[in-house]
C-alpha positions in Angstrom: -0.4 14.5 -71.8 2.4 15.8 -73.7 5.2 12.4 -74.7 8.3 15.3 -74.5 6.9 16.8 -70.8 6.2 13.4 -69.5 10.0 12.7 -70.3 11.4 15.8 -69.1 9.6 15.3 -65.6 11.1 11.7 -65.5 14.8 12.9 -67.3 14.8 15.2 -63.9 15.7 15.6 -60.1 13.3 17.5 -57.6 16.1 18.9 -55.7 19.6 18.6 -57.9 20.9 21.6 -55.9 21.0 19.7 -52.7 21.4 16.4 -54.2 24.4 17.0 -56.0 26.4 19.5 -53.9 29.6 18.4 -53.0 29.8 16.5 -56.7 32.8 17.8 -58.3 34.0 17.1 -61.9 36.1 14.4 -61.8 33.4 12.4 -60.1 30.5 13.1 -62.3 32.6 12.3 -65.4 33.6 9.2 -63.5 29.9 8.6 -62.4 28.7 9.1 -66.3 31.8 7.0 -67.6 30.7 4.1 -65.3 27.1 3.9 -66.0 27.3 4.4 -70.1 29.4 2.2 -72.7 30.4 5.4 -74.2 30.4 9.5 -73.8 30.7 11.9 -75.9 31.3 15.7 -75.0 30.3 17.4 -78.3 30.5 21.1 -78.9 28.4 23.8 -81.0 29.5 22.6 -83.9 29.4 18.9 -83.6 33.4 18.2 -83.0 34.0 15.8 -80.1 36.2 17.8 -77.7 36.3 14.5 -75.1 35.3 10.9 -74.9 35.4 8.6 -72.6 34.2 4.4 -73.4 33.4 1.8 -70.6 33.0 -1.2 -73.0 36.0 -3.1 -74.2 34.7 -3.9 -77.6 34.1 -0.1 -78.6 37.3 0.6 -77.2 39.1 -1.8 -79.4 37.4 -0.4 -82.5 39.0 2.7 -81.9 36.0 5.5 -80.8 38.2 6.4 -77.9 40.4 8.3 -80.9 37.8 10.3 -82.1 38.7 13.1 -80.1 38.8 17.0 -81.8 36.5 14.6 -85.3 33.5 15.8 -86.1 30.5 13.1 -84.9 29.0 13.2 -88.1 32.7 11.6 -89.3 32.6 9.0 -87.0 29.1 7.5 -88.2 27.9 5.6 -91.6 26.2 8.0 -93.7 22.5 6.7 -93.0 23.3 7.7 -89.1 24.3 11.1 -90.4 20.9 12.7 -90.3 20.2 11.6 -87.0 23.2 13.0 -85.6 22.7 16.9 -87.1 18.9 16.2 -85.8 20.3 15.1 -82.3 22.7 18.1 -82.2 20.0 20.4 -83.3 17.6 19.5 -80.6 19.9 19.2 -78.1 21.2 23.0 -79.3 17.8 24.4 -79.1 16.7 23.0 -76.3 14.3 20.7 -77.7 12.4 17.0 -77.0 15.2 14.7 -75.4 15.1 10.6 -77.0 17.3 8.1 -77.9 18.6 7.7 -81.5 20.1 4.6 -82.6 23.5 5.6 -84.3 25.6 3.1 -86.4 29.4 3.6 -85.9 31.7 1.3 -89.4 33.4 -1.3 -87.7 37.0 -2.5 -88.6 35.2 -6.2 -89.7 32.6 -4.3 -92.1 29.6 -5.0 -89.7 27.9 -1.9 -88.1 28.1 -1.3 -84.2 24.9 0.0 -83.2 24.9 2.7 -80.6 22.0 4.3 -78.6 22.7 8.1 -77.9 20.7 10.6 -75.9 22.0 14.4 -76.2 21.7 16.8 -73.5 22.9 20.0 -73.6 25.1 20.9 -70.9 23.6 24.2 -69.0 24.0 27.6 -70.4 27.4 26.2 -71.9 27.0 24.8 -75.8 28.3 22.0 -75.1 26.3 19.0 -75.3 26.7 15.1 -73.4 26.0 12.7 -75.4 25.6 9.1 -73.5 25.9 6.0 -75.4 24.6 2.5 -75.4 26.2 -0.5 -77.0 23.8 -2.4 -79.4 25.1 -5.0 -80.5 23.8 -8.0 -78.4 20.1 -6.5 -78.9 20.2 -6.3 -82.1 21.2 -10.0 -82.0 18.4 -11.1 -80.6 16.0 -8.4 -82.3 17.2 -10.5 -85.8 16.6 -13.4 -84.6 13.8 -13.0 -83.3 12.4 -11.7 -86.7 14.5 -15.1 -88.4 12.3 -16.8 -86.0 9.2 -15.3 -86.8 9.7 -15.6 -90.9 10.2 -19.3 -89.8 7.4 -19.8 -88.1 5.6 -17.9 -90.9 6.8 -20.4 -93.2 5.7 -22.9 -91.6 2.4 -22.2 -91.2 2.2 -21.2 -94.7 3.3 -24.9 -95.4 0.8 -26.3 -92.7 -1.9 -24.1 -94.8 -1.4 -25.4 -97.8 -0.9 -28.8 -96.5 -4.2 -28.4 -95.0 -6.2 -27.3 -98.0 -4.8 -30.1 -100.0 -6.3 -32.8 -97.6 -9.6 -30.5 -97.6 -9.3 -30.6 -101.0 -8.5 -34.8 -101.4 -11.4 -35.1 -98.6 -14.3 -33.5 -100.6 -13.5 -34.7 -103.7 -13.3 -38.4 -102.5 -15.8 -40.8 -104.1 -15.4 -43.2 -101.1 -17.4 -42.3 -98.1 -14.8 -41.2 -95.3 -15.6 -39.8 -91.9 -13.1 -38.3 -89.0 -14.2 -39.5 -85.8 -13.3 -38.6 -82.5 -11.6 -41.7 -80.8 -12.1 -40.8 -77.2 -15.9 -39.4 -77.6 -17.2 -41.3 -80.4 -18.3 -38.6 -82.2 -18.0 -37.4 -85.8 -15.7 -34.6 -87.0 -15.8 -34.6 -90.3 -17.6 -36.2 -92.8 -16.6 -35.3 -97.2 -20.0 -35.2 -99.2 -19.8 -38.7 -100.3 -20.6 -40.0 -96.9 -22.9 -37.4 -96.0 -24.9 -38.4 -99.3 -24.8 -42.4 -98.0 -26.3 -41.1 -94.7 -28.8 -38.7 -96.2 -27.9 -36.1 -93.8 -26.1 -32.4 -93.8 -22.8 -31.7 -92.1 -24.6 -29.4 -89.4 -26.9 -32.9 -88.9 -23.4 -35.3 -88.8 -20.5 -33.5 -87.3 -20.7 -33.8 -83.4 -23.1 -37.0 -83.7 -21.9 -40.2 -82.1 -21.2 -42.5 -85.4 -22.9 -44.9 -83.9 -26.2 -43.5 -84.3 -26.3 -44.0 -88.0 -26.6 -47.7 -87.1 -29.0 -50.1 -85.6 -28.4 -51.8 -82.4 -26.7 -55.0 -83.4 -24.3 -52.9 -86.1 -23.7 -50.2 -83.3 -22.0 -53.3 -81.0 -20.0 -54.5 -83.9 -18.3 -51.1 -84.9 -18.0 -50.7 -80.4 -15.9 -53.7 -81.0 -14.0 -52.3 -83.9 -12.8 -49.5 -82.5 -11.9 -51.3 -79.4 -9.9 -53.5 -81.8 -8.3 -50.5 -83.4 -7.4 -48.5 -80.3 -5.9 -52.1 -78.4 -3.7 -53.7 -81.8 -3.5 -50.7 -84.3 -5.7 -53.8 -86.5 -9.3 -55.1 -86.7 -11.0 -56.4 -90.0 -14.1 -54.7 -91.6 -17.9 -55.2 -89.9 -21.1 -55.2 -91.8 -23.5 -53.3 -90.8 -26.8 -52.4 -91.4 -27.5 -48.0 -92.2 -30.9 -47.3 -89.2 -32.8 -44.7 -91.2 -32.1 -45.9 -94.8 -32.1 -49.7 -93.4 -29.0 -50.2 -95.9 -26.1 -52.4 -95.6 -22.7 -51.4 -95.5 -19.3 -53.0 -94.9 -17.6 -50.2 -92.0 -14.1 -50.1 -92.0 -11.6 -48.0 -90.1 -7.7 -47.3 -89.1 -6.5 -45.3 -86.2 -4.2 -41.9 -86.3 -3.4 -39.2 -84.0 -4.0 -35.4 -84.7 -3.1 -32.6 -82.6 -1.9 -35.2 -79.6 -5.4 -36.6 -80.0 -6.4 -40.4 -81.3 -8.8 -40.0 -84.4 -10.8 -43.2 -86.3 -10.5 -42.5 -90.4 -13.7 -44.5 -91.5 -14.8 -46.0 -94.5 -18.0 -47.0 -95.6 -18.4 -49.3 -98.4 -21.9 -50.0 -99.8 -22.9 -53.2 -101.5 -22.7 -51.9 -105.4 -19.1 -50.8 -104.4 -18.2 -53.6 -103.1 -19.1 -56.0 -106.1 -20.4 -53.9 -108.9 -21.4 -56.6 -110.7 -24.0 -57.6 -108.8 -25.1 -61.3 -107.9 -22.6 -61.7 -111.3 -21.5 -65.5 -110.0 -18.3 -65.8 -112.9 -17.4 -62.1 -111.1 -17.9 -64.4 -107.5 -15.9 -67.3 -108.8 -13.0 -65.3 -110.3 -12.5 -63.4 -106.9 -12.8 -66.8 -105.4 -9.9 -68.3 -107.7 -7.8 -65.3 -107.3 -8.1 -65.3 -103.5 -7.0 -68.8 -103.6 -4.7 -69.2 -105.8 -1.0 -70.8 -104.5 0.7 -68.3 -106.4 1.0 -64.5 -105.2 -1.3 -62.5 -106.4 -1.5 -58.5 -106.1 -3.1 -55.6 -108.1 -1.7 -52.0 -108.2 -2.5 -48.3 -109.6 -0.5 -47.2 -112.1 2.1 -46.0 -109.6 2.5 -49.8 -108.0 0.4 -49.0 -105.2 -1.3 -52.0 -103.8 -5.4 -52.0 -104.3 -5.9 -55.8 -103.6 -4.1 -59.1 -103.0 -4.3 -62.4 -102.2 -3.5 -64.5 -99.1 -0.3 -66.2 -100.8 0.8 -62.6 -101.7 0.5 -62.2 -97.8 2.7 -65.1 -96.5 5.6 -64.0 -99.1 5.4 -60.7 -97.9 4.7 -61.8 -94.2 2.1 -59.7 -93.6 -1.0 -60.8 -91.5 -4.1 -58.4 -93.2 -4.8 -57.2 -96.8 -5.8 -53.8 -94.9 -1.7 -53.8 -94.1 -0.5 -53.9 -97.7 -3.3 -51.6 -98.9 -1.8 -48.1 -100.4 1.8 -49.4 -100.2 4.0 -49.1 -103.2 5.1 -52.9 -104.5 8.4 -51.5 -104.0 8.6 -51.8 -100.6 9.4 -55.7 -101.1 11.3 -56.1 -104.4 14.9 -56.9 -103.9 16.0 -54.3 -105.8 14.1 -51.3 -105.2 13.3 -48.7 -107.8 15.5 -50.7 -110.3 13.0 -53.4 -110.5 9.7 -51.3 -110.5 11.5 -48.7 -113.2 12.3 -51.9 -115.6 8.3 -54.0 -115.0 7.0 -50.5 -115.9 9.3 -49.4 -118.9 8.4 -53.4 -120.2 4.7 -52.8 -119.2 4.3 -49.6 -120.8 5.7 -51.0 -124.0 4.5 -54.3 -124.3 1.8 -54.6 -121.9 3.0 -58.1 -120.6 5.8 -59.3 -118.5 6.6 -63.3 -118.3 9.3 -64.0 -115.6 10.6 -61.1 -114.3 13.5 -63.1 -111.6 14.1 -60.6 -109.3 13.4 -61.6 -104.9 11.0 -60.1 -101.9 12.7 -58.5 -99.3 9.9 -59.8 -96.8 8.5 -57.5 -93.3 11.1 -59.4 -91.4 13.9 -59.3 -93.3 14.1 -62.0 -95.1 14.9 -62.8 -99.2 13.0 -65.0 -101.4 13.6 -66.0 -105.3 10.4 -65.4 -107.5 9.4 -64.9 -110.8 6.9 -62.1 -111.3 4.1 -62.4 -114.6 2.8 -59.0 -114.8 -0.3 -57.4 -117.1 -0.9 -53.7 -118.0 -5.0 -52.8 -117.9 -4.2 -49.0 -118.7 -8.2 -48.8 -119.6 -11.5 -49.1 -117.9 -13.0 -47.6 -114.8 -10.1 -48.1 -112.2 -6.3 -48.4 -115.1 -4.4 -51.0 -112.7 -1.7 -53.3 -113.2 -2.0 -56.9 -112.1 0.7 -58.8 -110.9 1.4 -63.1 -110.4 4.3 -63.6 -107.8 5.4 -67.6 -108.3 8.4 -68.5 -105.5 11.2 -70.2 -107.5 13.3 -73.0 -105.6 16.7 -73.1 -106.1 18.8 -75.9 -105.4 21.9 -74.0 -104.6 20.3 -71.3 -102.7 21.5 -70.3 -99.3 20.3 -68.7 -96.0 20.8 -65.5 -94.7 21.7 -62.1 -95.9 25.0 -62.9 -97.5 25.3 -66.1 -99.8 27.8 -68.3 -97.9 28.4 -71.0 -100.5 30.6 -69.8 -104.0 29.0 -69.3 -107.3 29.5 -71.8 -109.7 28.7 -69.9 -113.0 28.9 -66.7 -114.0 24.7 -66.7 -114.5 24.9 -67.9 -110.9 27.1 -64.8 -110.0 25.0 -62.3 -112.0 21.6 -63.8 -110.0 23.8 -61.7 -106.4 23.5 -58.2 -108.4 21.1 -56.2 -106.4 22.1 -58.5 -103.1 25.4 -58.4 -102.5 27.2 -54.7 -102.3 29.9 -54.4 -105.4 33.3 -55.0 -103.8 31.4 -58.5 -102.7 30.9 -59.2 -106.5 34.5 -58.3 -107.2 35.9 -60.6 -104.9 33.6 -63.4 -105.9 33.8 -62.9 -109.6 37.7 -62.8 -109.0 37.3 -66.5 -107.1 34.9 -67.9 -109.8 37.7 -67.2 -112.6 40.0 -68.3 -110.3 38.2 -71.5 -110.1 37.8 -72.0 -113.1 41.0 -71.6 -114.5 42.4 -74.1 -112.1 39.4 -76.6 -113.5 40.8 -76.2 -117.3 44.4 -76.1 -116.4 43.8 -79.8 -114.8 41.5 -80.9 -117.6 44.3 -80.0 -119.7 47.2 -81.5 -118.1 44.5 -84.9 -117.6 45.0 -83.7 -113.5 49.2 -83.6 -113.6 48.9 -80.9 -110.7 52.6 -80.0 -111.7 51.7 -79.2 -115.5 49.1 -77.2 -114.2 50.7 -75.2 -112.0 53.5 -74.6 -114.6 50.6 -73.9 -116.8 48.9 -71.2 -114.6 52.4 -69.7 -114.2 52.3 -70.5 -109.9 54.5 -72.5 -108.1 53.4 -76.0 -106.8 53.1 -74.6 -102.8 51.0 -72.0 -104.4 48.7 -74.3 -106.5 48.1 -76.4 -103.5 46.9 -73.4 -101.9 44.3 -72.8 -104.1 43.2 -76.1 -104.7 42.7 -76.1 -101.4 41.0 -72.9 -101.2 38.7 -74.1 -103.7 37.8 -77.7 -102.9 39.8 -79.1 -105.8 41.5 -82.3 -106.3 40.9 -84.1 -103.0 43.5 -82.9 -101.7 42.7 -84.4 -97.7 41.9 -88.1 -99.3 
């Protein structure tokens, strides 16, 4: 069926005689007024011989003054084409549809109009009824805003994705993805599926459990119940069924697409201690693991691979698994300043002997240490090792803000990092103060009047301060 014959059947009344009677012209121009924004009479030759506009913001832009203009003068010049082919069709009789029209506005933006032409019986004049666009074409562009958007994003998502597919496959350590609520694996990167001797069609959709014997089967069941119940459980040995291998299995818990997911790790024994039944390798761990002092080891970027108990209670953490992949960071006092000066001092001499700097512990609280630090930039695994001793200070205080005054300037420069810089201003201001007052009684062999002459204050003044300042026992 023909598009322009379907739309002149519809664009029609069966009986328009009848219908329309008794409609003179004052009503049908008030009926066509009423039910368009604006509406154009146009002649032959395209000149607007009346108008008439029912919405308030065309009429304050002025298209009710177009009256004896040409059409094609009251449009931008890309509308202009679809105005003579509008006038033409109309003229000839032809296919009847609406044209969007674009009419300069006083502010520089556009006003979209939609006009349909009709030409007006055997007269040449033509109607031409308008709709405002304005508030469509609002929502058209943001629609299309909202769809580059959500383009974006998924273009972000995609590449997010292939990154982890890419990190996943190229993994040395065997990882699996496994379903939290089914048990079941849904994922598996090739260093796994080589530790299980199996394909991905074999692995993915298999309950993880499977690939162990009974007795390791109940342990990782008790794992995951761990994991889904604290967030926390330790690593399980366990013992591979078909290869009859053992393996340490260790796990954490995340969430994916609203769903709870176990990220597994297997760890096999020459991974675990590569040196074998190597008992000085034994012994060192054992002295490491035990030694008073903190002791951590990072990557190259001060992410933590291993540490030791004492590390632990500084940092009040309960876990090693906790700390794992955290930057060391996280707990100096001073941030980025202290990791950018160990690692300028590392890279150029290879050693650090006691860095002062303090932990800013899990809960919030500050402790003085001395950090020894060694650069291994060679080998297997480059790491950085790391000996955190507490240091006791006799003058230290409680708390977030030191309550009790500096005595020296060193004790004074020991608050950089801690206390915000107005803090230091004021206290550096009361430590001279202090001091001053010390020497100008030293001076004057404690003659408080000398001294105050001396410091250039008057003797209710100096009082003051000795006051102030604990001086001079001043309440015996």
């Amino acid at each position: 069926m023909d598009t322009s014959d379907s739309l002149d059947r519809r664009a029609h009344f069966k009986f328009p005689e009848e219908t329309f009677r008794n409609l003179d012209a004052t009503s049908f121009g008030a009926l066509i007024a009423t039910t368009a924004d604006v509406v154009l009479v146009v002649d032959g030759d395209g000149v607007i011989r009346d108008v008439a506009v029912g919405n308030g913001d065309l009429l304050s832009e002025g298209l009710d003054e177009t009256t004896d203009r040409r059409w094609i003068d009251t449009v931008t010049i890309e509308s202009r084409p679809k105005v003579e082919e509008m006038i033409a069709a109309a003229s000839n009789g032809g296919a009847i549809r609406w044209r969007q029209v674009n009419h300069p506005a006083r502010d520089g933006v556009s006003i979209p109009v939609n006009y349909l032409a009709q030409r007006l019986g055997s007269d040449d004049r033509i109607l031409v009824v308008g709709k405002e666009m304005r508030d469509f074409t609002v929502l058209q562009q943001q629609v299309v805003e909202t769809q580059q958007s959500m383009e974006r994003e998924y273009a972000r998502l995609r590449q997010a994705e292939m990154r982890y597919r890419l990190l996943f496959r190229l993994a040395s350590e065997p990882v699996l993805v496994v379903n939290a609520a089914t048990g079941k694996v849904q994922d598996a990167n090739p260093a796994a599926l080589r530790v299980l001797d199996r394909t991905a069609e074999r692995t993915n959709g298999r309950r993880f459990t499977e690939f162990f014997d009974s007795e390791s089967a109940r342990s990782i069941d008790r794992l995951f119940a761990a994991l889904q119940t604290t967030g926390e459980a330790p690593s399980v040995a366990a013992c591979l069924r078909e290869q009859s291998a053992p393996c340490m299995v260790s796990a954490s818990l995340f969430r994916r697409d609203e769903t709870a997911h176990f990220l597994v790790r297997l760890a096999l024994p020459e991974e675990v201690d590569r040196s074998g039944d190597n008992g000085t390798s034994e012994s060192l761990q054992a002295v490491m693991r035990h030694l008073p002092d903190g002791f951590v080891v990072t990557d190259l970027d001060m992410n933590v691979l291993t540490c030791n108990e004492s590390f632990l209670d500084i940092v009040q953490f309960a876990t090693e698994d906790q700390v794992k992949g955290q930057s060391l960071e996280r707990w100096l006092g001073r941030g980025s300043i202290d990791t950018s000066s160990l690692s300028a001092s590392l890279r150029e001499h290879g050693t650090v002997r006691n860095f002062a700097t303090f932990i800013h512990s899990e809960y919030g609280l500050d402790e003085d240490v001395e950090i020894t630090a060694v650069s291994v930039p060679k080998g297997e695994a480059p790491c950085l090792g790391f000996i955190v001793r507490r240091v006791t200070r006799a003058a230290k205080t409680t708390g977030d803000m030191p309550t009790g005054l500096p005595r020296s300037v060193d004790q004074l420069t020991e608050l950089v990092g801690r206390v915000p810089l107005k803090d230091l201003v004021r206290e550096a201001t009361d430590v001279i103060e202090r001091l001053c007052i010390e020497a100008s009684l030293q001076l004057t062999h404690d003659n408080r009047a000398s001294a105050a002459q001396m410091l250039g204050l008057s003797r209710q003044s100096f009082y003051a301060k000795l006051r102030r300042h604990g001086l001079g026992d001043l309440d015996s």
